[in-house]
PDB file of N, H, CA, C and O in Angstrom:
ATOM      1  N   UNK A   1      53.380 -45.329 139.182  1.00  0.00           N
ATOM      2  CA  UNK A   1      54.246 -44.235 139.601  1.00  0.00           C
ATOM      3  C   UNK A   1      53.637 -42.920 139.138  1.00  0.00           C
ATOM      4  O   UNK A   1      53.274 -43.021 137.966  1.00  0.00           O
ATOM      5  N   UNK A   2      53.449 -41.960 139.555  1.00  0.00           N
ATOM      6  H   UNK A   2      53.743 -41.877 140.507  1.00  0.00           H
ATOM      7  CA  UNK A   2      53.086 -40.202 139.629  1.00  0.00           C
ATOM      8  C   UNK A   2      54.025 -39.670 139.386  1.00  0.00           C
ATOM      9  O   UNK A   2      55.078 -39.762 140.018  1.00  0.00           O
ATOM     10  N   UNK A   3      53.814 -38.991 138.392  1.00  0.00           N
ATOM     11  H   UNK A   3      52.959 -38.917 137.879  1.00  0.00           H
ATOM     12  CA  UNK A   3      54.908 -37.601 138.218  1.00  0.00           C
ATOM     13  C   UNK A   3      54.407 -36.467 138.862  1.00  0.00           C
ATOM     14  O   UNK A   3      53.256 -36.134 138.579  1.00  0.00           O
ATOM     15  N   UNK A   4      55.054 -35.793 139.690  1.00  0.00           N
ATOM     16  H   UNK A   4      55.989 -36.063 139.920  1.00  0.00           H
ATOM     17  CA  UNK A   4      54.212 -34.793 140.491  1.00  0.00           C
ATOM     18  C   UNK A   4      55.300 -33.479 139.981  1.00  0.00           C
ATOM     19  O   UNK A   4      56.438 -33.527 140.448  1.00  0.00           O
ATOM     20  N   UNK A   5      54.883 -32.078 138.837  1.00  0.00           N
ATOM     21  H   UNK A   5      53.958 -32.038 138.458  1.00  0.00           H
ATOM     22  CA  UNK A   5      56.266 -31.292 139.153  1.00  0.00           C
ATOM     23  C   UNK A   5      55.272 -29.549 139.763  1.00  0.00           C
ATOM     24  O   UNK A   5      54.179 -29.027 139.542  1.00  0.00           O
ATOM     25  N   UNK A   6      56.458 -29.258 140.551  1.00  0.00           N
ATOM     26  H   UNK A   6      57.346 -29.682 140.730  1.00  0.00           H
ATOM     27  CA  UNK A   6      56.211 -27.836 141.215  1.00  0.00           C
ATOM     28  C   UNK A   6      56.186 -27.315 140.045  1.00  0.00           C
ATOM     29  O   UNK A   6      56.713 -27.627 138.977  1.00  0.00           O
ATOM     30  N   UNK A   7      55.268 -26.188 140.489  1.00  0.00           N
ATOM     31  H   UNK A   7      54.839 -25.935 141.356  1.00  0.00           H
ATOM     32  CA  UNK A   7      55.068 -25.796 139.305  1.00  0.00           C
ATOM     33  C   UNK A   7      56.126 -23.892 139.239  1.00  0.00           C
ATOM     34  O   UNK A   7      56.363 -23.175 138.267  1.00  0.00           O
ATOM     35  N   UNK A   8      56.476 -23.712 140.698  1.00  0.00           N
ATOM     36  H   UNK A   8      56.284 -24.294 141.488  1.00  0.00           H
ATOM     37  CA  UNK A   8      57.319 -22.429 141.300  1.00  0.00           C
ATOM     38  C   UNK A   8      58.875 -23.267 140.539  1.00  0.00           C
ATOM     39  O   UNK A   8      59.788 -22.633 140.010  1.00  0.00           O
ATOM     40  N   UNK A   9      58.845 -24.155 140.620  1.00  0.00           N
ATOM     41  H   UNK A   9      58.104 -24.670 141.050  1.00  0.00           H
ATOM     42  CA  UNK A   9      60.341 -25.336 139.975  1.00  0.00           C
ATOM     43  C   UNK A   9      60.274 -25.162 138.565  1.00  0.00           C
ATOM     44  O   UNK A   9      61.123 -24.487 137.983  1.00  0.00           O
ATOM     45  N   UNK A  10      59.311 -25.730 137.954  1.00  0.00           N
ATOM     46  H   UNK A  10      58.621 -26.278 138.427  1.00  0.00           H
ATOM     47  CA  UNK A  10      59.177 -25.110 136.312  1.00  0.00           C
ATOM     48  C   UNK A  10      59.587 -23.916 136.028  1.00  0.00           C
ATOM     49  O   UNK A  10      60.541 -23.751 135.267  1.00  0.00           O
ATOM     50  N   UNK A  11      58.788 -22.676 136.718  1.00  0.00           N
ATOM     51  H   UNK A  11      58.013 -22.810 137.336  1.00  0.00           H
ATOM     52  CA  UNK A  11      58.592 -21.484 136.254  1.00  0.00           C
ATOM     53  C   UNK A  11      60.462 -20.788 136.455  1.00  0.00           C
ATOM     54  O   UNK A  11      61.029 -19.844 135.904  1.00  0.00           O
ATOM     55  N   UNK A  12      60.912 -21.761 137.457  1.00  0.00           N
ATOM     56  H   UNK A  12      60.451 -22.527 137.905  1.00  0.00           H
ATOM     57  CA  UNK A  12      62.349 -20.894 138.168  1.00  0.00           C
ATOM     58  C   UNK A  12      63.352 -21.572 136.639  1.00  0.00           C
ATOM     59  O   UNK A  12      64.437 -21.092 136.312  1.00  0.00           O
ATOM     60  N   UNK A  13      62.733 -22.630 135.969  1.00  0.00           N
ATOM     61  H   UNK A  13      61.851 -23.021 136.235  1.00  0.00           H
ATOM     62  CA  UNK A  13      63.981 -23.423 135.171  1.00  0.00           C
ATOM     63  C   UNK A  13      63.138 -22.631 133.720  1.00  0.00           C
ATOM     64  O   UNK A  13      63.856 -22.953 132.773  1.00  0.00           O
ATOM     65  N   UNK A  14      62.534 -22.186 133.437  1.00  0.00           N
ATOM     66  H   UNK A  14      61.952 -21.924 134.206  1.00  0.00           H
ATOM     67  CA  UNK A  14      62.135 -21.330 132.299  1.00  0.00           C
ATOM     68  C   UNK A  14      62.791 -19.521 132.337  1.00  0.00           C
ATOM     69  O   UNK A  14      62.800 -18.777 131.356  1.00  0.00           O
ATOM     70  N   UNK A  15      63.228 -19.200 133.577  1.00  0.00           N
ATOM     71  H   UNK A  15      63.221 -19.803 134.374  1.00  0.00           H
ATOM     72  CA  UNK A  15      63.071 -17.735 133.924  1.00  0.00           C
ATOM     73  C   UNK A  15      64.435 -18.136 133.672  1.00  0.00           C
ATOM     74  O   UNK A  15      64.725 -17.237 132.884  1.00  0.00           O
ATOM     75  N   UNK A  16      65.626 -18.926 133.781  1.00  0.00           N
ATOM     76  H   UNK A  16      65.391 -19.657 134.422  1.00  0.00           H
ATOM     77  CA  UNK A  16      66.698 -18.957 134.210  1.00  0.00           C
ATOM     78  C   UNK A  16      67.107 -18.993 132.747  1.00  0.00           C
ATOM     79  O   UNK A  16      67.986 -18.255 132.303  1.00  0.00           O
ATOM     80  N   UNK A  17      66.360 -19.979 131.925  1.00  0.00           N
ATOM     81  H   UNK A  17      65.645 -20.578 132.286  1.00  0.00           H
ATOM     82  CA  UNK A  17      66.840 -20.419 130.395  1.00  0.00           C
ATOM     83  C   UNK A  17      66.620 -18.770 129.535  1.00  0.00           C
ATOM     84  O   UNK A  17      67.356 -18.396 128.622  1.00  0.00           O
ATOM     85  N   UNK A  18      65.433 -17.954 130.097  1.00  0.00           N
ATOM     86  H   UNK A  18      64.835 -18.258 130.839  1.00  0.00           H
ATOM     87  CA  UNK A  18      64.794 -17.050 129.146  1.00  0.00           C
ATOM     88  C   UNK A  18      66.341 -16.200 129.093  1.00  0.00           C
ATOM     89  O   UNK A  18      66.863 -15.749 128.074  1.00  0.00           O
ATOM     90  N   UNK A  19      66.846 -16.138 130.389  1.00  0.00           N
ATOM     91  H   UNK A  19      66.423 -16.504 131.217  1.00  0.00           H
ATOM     92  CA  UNK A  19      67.836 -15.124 130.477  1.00  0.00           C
ATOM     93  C   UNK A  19      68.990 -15.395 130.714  1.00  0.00           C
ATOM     94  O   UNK A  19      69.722 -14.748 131.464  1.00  0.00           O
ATOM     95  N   UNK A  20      69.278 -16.361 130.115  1.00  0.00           N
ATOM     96  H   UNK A  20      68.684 -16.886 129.506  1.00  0.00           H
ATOM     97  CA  UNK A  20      70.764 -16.318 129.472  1.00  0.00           C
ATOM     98  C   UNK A  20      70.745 -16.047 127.994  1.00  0.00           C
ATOM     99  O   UNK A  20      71.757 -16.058 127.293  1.00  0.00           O
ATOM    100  N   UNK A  21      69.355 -15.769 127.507  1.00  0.00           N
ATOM    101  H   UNK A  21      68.533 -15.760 128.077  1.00  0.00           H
ATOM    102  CA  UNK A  21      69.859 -15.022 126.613  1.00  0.00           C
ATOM    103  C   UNK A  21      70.370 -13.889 125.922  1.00  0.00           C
ATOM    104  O   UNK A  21      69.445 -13.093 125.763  1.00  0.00           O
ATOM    105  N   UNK A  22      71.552 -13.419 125.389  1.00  0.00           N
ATOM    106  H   UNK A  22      72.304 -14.065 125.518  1.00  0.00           H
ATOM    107  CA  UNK A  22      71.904 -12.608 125.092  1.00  0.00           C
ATOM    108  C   UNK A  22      70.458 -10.975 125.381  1.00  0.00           C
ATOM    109  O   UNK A  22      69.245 -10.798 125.276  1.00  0.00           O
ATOM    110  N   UNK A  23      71.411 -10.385 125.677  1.00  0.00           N
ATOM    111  H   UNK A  23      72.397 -10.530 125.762  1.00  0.00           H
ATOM    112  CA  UNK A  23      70.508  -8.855 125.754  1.00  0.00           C
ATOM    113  C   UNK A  23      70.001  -8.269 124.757  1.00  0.00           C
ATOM    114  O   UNK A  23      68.908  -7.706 124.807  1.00  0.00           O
ATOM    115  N   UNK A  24      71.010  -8.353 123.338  1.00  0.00           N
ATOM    116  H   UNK A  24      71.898  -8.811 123.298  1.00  0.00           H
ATOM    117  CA  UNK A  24      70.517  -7.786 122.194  1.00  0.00           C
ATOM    118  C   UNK A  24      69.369  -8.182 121.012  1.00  0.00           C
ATOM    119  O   UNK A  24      68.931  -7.442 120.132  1.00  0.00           O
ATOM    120  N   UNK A  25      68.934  -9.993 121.365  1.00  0.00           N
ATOM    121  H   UNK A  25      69.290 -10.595 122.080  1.00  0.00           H
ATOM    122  CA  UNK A  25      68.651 -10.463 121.047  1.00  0.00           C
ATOM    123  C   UNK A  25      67.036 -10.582 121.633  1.00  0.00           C
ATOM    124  O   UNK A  25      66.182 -11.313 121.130  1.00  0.00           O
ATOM    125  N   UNK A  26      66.890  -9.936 122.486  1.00  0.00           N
ATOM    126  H   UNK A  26      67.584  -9.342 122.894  1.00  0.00           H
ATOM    127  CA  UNK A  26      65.319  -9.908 122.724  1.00  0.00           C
ATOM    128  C   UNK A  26      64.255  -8.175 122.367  1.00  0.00           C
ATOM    129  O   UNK A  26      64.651  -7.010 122.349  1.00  0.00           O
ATOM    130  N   UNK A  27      63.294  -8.580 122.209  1.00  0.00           N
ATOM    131  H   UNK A  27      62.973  -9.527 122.224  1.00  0.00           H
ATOM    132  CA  UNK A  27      62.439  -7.595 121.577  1.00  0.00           C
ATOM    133  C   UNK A  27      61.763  -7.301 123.114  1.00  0.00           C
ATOM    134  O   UNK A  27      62.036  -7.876 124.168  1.00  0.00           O
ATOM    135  N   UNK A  28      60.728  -6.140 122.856  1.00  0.00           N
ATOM    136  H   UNK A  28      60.507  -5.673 122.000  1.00  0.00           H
ATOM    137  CA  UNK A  28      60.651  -5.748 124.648  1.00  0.00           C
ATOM    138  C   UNK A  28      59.270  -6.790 124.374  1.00  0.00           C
ATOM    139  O   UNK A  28      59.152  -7.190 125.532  1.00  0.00           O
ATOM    140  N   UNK A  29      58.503  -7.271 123.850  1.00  0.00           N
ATOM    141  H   UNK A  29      58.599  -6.946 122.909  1.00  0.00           H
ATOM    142  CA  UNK A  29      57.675  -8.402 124.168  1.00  0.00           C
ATOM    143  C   UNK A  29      58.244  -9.356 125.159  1.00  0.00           C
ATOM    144  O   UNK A  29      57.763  -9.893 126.157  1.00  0.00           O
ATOM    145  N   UNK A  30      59.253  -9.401 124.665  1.00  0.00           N
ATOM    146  H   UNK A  30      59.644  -8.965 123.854  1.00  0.00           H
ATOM    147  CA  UNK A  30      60.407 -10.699 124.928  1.00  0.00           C
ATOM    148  C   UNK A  30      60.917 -10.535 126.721  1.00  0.00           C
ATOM    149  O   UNK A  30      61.138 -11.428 127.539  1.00  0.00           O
ATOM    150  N   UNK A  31      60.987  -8.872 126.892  1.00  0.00           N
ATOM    151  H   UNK A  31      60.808  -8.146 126.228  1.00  0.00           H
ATOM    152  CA  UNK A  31      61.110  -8.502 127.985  1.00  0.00           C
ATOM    153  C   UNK A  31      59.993  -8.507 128.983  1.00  0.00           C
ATOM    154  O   UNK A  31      60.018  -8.656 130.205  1.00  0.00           O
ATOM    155  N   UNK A  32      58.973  -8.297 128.116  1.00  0.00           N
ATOM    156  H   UNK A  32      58.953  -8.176 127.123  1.00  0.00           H
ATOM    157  CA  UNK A  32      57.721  -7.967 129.173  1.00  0.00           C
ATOM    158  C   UNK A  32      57.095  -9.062 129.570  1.00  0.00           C
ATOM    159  O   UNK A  32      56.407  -9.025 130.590  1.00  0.00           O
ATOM    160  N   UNK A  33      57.239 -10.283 128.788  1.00  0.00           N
ATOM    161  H   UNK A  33      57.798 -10.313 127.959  1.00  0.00           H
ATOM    162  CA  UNK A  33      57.108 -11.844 128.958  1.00  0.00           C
ATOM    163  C   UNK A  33      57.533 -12.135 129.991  1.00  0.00           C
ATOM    164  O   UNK A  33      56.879 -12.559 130.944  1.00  0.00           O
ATOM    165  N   UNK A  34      59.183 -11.867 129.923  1.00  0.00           N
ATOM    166  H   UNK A  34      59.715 -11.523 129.149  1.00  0.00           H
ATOM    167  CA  UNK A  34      60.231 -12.245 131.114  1.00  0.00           C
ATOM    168  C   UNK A  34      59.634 -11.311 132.286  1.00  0.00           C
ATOM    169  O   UNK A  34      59.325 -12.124 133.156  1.00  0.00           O
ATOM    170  N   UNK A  35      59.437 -10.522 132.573  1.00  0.00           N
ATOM    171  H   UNK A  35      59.688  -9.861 131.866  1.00  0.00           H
ATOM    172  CA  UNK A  35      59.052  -9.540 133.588  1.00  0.00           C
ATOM    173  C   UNK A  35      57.650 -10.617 134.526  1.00  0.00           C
ATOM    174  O   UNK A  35      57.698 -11.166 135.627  1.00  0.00           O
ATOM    175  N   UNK A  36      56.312 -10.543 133.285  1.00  0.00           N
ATOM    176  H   UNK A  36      56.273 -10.097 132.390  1.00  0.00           H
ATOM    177  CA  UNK A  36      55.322 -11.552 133.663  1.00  0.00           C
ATOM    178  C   UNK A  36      55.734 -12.514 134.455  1.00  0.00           C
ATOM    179  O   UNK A  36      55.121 -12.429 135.519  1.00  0.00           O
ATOM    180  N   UNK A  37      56.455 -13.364 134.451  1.00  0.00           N
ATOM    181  H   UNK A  37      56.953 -13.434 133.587  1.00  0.00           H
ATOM    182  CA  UNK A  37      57.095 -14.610 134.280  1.00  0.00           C
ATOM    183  C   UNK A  37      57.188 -14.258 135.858  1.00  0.00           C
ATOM    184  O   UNK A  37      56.357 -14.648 136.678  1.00  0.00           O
ATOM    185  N   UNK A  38      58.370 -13.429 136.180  1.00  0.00           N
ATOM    186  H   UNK A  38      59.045 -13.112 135.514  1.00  0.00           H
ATOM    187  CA  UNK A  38      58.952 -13.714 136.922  1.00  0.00           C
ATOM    188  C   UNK A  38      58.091 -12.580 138.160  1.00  0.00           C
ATOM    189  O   UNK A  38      58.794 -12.225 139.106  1.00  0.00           O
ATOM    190  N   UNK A  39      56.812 -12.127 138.120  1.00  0.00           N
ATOM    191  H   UNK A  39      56.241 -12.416 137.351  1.00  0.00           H
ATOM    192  CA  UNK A  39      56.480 -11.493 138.907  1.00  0.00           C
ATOM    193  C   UNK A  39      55.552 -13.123 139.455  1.00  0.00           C
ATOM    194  O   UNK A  39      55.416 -13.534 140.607  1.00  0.00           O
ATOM    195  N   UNK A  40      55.094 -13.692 138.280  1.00  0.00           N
ATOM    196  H   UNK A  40      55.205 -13.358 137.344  1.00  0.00           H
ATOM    197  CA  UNK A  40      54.052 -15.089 138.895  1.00  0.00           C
ATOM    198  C   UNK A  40      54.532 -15.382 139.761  1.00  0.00           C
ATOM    199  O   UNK A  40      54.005 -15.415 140.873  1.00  0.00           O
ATOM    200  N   UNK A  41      56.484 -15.887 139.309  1.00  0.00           N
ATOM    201  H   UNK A  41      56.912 -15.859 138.406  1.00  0.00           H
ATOM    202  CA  UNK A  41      57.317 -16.796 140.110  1.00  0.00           C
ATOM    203  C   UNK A  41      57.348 -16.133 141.540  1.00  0.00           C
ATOM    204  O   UNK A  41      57.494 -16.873 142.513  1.00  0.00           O
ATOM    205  N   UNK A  42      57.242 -15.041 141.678  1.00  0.00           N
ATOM    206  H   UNK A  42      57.123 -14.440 140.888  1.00  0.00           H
ATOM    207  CA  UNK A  42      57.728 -14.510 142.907  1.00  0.00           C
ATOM    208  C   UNK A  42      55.950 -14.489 143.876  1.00  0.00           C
ATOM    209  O   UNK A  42      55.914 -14.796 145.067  1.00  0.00           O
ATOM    210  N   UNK A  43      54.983 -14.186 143.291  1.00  0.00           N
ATOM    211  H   UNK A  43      55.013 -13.937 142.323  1.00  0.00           H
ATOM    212  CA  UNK A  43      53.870 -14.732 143.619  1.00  0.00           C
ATOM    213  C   UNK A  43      53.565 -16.897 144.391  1.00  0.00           C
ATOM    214  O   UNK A  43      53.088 -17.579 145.298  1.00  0.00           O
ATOM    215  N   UNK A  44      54.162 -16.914 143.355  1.00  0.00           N
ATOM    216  H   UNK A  44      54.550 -16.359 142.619  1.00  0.00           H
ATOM    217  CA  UNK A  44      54.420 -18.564 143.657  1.00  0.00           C
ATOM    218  C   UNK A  44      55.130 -19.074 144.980  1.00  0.00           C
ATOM    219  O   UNK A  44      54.576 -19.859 145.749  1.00  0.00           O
ATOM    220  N   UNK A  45      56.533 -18.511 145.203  1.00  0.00           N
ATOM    221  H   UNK A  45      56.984 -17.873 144.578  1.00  0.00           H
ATOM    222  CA  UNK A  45      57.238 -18.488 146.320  1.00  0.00           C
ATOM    223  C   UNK A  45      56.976 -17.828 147.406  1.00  0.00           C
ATOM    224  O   UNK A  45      57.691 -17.914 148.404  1.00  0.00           O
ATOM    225  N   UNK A  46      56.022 -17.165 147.345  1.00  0.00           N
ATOM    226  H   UNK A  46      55.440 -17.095 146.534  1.00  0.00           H
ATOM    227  CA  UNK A  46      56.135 -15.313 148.462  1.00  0.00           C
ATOM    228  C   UNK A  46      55.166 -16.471 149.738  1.00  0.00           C
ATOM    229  O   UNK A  46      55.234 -15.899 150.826  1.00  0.00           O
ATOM    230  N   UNK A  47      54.680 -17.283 149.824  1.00  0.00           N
ATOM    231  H   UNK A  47      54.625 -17.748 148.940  1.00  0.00           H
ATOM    232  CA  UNK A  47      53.462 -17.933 150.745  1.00  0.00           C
ATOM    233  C   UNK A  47      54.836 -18.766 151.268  1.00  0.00           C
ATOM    234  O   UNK A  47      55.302 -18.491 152.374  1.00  0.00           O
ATOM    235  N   UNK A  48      55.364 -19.639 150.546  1.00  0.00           N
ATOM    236  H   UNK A  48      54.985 -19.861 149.647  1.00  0.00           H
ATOM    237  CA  UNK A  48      56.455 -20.736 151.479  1.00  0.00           C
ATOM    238  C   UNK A  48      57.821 -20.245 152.244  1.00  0.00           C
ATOM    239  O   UNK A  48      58.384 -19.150 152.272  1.00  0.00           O
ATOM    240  N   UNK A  49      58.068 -21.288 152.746  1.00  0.00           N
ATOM    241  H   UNK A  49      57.610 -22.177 152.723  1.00  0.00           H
ATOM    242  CA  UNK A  49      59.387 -20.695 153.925  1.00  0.00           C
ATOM    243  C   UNK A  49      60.340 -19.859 153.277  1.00  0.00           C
ATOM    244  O   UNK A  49      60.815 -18.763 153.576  1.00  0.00           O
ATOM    245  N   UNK A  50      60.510 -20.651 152.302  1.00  0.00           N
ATOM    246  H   UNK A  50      60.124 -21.541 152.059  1.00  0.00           H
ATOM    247  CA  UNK A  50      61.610 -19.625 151.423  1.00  0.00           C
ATOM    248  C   UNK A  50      61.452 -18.063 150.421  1.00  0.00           C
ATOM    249  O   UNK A  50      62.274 -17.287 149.931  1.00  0.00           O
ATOM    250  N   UNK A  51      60.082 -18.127 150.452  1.00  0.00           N
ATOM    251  H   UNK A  51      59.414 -18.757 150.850  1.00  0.00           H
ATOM    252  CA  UNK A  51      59.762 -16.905 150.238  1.00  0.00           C
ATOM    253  C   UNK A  51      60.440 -16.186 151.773  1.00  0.00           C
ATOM    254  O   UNK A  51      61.415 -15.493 152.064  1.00  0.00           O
ATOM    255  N   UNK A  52      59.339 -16.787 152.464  1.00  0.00           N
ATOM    256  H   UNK A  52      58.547 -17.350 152.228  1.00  0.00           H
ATOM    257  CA  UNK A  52      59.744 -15.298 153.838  1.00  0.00           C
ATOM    258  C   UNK A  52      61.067 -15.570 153.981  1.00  0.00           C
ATOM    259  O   UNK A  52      61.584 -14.454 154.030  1.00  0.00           O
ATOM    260  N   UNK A  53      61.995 -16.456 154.085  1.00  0.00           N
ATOM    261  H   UNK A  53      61.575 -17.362 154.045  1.00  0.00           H
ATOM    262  CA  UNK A  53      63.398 -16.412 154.479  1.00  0.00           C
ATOM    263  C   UNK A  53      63.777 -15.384 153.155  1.00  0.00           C
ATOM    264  O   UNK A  53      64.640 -14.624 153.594  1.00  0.00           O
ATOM    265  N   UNK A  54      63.489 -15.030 151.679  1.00  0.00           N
ATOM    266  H   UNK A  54      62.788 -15.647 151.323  1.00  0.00           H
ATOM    267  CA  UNK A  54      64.188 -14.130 151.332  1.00  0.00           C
ATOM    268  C   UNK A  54      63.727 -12.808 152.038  1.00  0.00           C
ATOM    269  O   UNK A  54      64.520 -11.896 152.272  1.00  0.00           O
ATOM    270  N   UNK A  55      61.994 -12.748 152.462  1.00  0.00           N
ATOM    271  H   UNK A  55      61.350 -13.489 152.272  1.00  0.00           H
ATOM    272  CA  UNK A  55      61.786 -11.460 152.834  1.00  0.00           C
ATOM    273  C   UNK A  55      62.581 -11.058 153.559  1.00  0.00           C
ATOM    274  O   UNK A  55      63.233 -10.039 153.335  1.00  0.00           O
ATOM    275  N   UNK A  56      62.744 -12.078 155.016  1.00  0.00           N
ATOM    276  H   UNK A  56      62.214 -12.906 155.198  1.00  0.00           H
ATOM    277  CA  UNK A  56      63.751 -11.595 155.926  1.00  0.00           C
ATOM    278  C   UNK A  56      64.941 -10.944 155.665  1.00  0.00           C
ATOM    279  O   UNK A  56      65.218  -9.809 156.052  1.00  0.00           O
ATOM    280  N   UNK A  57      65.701 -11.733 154.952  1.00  0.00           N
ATOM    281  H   UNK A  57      65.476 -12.655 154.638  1.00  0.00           H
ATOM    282  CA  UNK A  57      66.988 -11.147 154.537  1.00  0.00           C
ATOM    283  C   UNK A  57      66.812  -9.650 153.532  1.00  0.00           C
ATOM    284  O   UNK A  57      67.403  -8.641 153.916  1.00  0.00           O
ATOM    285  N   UNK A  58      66.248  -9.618 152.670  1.00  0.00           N
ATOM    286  H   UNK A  58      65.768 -10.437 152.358  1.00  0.00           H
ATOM    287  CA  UNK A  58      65.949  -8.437 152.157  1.00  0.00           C
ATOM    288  C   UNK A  58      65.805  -7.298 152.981  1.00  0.00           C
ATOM    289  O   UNK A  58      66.217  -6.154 152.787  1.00  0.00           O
ATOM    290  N   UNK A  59      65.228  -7.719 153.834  1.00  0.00           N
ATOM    291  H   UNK A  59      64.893  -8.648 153.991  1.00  0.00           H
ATOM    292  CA  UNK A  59      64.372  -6.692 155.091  1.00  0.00           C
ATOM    293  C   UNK A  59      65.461  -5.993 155.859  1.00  0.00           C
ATOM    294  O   UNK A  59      65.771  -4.803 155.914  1.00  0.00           O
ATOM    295  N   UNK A  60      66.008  -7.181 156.499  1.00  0.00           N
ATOM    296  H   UNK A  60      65.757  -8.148 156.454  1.00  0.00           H
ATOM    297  CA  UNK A  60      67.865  -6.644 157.004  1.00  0.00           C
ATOM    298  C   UNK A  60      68.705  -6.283 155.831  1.00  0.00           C
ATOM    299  O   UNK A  60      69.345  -5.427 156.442  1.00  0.00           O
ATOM    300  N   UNK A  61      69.082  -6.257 154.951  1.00  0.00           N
ATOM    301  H   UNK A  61      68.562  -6.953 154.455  1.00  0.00           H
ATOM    302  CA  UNK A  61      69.621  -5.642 154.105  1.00  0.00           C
ATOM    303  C   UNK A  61      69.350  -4.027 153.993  1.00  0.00           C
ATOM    304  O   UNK A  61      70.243  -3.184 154.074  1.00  0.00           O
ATOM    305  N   UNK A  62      67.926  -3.741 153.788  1.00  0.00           N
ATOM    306  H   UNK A  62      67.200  -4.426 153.722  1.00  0.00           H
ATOM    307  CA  UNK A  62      66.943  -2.448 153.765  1.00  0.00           C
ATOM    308  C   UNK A  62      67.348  -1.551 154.814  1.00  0.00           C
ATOM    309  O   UNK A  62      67.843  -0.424 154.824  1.00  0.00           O
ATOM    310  N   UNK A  63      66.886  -2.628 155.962  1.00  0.00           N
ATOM    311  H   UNK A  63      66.484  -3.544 155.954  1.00  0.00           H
ATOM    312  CA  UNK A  63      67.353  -1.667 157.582  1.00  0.00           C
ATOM    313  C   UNK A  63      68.870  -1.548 157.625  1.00  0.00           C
ATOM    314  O   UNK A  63      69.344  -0.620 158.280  1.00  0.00           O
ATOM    315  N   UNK A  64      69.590  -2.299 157.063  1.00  0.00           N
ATOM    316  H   UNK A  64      69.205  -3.053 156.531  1.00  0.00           H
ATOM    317  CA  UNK A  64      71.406  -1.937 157.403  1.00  0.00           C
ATOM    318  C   UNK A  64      71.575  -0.853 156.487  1.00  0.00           C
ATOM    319  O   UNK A  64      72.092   0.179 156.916  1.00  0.00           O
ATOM    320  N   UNK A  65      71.142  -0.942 155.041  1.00  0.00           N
ATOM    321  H   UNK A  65      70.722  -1.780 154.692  1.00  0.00           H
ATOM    322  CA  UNK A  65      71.482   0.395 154.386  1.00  0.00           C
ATOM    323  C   UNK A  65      70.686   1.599 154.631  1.00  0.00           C
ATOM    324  O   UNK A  65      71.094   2.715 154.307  1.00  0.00           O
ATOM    325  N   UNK A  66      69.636   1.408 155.160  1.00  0.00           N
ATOM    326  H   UNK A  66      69.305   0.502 155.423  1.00  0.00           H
ATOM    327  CA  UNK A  66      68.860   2.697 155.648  1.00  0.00           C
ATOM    328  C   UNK A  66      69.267   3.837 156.590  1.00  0.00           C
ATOM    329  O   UNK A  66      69.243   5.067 156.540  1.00  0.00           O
ATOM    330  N   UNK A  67      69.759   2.636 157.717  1.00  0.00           N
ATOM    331  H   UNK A  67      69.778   1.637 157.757  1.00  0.00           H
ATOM    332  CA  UNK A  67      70.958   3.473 158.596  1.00  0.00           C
ATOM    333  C   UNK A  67      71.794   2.972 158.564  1.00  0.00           C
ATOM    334  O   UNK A  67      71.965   2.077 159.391  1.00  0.00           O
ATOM    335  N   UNK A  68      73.218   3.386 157.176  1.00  0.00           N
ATOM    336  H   UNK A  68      73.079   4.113 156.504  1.00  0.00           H
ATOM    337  CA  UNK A  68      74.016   3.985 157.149  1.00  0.00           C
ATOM    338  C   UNK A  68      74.637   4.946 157.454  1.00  0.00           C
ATOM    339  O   UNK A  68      75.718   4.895 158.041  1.00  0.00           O
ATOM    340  N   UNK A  69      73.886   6.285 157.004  1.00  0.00           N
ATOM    341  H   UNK A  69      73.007   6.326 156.528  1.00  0.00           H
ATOM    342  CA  UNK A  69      74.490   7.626 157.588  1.00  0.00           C
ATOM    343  C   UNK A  69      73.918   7.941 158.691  1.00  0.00           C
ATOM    344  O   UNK A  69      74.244   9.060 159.089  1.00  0.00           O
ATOM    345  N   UNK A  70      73.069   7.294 159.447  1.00  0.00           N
ATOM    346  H   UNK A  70      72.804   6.386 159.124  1.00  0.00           H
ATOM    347  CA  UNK A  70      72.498   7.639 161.117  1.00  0.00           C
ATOM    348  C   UNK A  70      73.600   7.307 161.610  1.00  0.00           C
ATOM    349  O   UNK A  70      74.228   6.385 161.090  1.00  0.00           O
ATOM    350  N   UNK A  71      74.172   8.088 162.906  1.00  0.00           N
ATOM    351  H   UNK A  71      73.662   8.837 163.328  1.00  0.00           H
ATOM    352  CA  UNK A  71      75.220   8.001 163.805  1.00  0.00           C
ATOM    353  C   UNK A  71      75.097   6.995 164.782  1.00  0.00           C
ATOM    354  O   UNK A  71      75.980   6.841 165.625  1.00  0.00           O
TER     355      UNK A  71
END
């Protein structure tokens, strides 16, 4: 039997644990770690479907608030 693990799956169950931790309790290392972290993760995802399905939605989000105040 193979253990096979994603490695975008790891990085999403480390980013999730880093930050539930309390706010007061991290040093900005601690922040700039988390920042690292989660720019890889988004590197990691940005190529598969679910990357572009968030682009998409982001994208329409952008264009609906963009024109807002256009008539």
């Amino acid at each position: 039997m193979i253990l096979t693990i994603n490695v975008a799956v790891l990085l999403a169950v480390v980013i999730v644990v880093r930050l539930r931790r309390r706010t007061e309790a991290r040093s900005r290392a601690d922040e700039r770690l988390t920042v690292a972290l989660v720019l890889v993760f988004g590197v990691l995802i940005a190529p598969t479907a679910f990357g572009r399905g968030i682009l998409d939605v982001v994208g329409q989000v952008v264009e609906g608030a963009s024109g807002v105040g256009e008539p």
